[in-house]
N, C-alpha and C positions, 0 to 999 in steps of 0.2 A: 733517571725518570723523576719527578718532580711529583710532588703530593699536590693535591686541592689549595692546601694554605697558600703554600709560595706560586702556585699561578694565581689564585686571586690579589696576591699583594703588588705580584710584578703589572699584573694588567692597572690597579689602582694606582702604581707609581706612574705608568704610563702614563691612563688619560684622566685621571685622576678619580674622585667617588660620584659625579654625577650619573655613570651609567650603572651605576651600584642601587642608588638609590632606588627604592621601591619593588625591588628582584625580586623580595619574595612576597610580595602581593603579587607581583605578575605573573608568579609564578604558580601558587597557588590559585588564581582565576584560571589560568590555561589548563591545569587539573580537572576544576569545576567546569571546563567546559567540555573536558574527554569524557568527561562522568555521566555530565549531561546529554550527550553524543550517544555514548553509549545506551544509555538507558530510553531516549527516543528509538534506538534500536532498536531495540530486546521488547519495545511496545509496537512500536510497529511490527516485528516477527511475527506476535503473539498474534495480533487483529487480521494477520494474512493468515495465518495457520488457521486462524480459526472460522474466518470466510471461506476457505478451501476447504476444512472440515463441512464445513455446513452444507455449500453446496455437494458434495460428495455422497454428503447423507440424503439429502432435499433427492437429488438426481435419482441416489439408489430406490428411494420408495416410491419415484416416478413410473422407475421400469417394474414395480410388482403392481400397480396397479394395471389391471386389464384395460386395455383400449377402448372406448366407448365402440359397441354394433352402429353399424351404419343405420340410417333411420327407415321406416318403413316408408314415413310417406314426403321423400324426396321429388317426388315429382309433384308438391306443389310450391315447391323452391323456384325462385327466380333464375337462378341457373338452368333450370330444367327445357325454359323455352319451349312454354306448351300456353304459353297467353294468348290469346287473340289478336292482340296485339303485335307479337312478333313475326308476324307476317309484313307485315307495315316497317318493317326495321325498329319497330319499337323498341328497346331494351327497357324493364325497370329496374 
């Protein structure tokens, strides 16, 4: 088995240092970009978990609050169809 040194020397006798050059800048950007990946993660998570908390909570004090009584005086609502009018096919 062969260490680190002598594959990188045999691959440089190969095709010689141009594909050498610049390896660890590139290498290190493609780090900064895992990092970066990640931690757009880990902030997006946060913003969902925490819209999901919200609603969850928003929701639960929906259902304690009582429903509004029906009104007493629905029958001067448009729906009611008690206009003089709607005789005539009127709708308003």
């Amino acid at each position: 088995m062969m260490d680190i040194d002598s594959l990188l020397a045999h691959s440089a006798e190969r095709s010689g240092d141009a594909r050498l050059d610049g390896l660890e800048q590139r290498v290190w950007h493609r780090v900064r970009l895992t990092e970066e990946r990640r931690h757009l993660g880990r902030i997006r998570t946060l913003a969902v978990t925490g819209a999901l908390v919200f609603g969850v909570i928003n929701g639960g004090f929906g259902l304690l609050v009582p429903a509004n009584p029906p009104s007493e005086i629905g029958v001067l609502t448009l729906a009611a169809g008690l206009s003089p009018l709607s005789g005539m096919g009127i709708v308003g």
